[in-house]
C-alpha positions in Angstrom: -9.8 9.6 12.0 -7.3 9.3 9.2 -7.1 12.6 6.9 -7.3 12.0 3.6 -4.3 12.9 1.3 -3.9 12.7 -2.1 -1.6 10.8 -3.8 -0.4 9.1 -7.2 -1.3 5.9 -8.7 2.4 4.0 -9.8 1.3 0.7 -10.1 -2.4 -1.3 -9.7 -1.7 -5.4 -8.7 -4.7 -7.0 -8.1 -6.6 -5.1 -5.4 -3.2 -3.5 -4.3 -2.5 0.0 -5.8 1.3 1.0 -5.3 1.2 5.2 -4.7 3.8 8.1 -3.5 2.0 10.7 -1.8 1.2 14.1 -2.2 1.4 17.0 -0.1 0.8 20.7 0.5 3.4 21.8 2.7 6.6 22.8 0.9 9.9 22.4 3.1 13.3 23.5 2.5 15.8 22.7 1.0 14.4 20.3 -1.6 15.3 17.1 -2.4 15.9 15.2 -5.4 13.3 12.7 -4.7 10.2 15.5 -4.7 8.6 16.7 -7.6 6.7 20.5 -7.4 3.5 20.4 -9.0 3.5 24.7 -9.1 0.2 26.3 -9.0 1.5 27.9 -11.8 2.4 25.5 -14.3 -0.7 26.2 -17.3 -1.1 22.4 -16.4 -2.1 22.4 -12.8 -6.0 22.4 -12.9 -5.6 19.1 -14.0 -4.3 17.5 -11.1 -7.0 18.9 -9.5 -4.8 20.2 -6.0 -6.1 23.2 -4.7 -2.4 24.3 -3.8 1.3 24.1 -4.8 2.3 20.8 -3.6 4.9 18.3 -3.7 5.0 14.9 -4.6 7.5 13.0 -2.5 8.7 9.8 -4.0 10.7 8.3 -1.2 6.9 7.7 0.4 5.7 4.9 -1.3 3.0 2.6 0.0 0.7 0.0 -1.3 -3.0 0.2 -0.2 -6.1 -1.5 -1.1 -8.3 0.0 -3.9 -10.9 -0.1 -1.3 -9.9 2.6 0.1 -9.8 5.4 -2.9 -12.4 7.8 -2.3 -12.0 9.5 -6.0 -9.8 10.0 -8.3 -8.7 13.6 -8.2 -6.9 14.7 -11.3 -4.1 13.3 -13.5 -0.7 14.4 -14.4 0.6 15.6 -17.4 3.2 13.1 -19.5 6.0 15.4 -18.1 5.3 15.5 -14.9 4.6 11.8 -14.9 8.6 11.4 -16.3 9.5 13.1 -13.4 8.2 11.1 -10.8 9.3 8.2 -12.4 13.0 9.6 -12.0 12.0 10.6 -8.8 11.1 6.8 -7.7 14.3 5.2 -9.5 16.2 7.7 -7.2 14.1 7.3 -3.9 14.9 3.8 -4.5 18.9 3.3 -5.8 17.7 2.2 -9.3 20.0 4.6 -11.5 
């Protein structure tokens, strides 16, 4: 079986959605590429994570739209800024 993992929506082509994913297990040290979605930013409840995580934007893949089970949650403007910082870096665009 293939765990499900939760992830953000950069780009939608088609039936092709380009994402970075999302995950729960924090490691050290971190790097400029990640963004920390805190558990206790007054935001979080609207990404709808259960947990701190991190979004790591050197892990980009495109998937089929089929595939979505739900959308989750969004992210605030901010935190949306920072991904997209995050990407340009994770892929040697600055």
């Amino acid at each position: 079986t293939t765990k499900l993992r939760p992830a953000v929506v950069l780009a939608t082509h088609g039936d092709d959605l380009t994402i970075v994913g999302i995950f729960s297990r924090l490691q050290q040290p971190s790097r400029e590429t990640w963004v920390v979605l805190s558990s206790q930013d007054p935001t979080f409840f609207e990404t709808g994570l259960k947990t701190t995580s991190v979004i790591k934007a050197e892990r980009i893949a495109v998937i089929e739209q089929s595939v979505v089970v739900r959308k989750l949650g969004s992210l605030s403007p901010s935190q949306m800024g920072q991904v997209q910082t995050a990407v340009k870096l994770a892929l040697n665009l600055d």
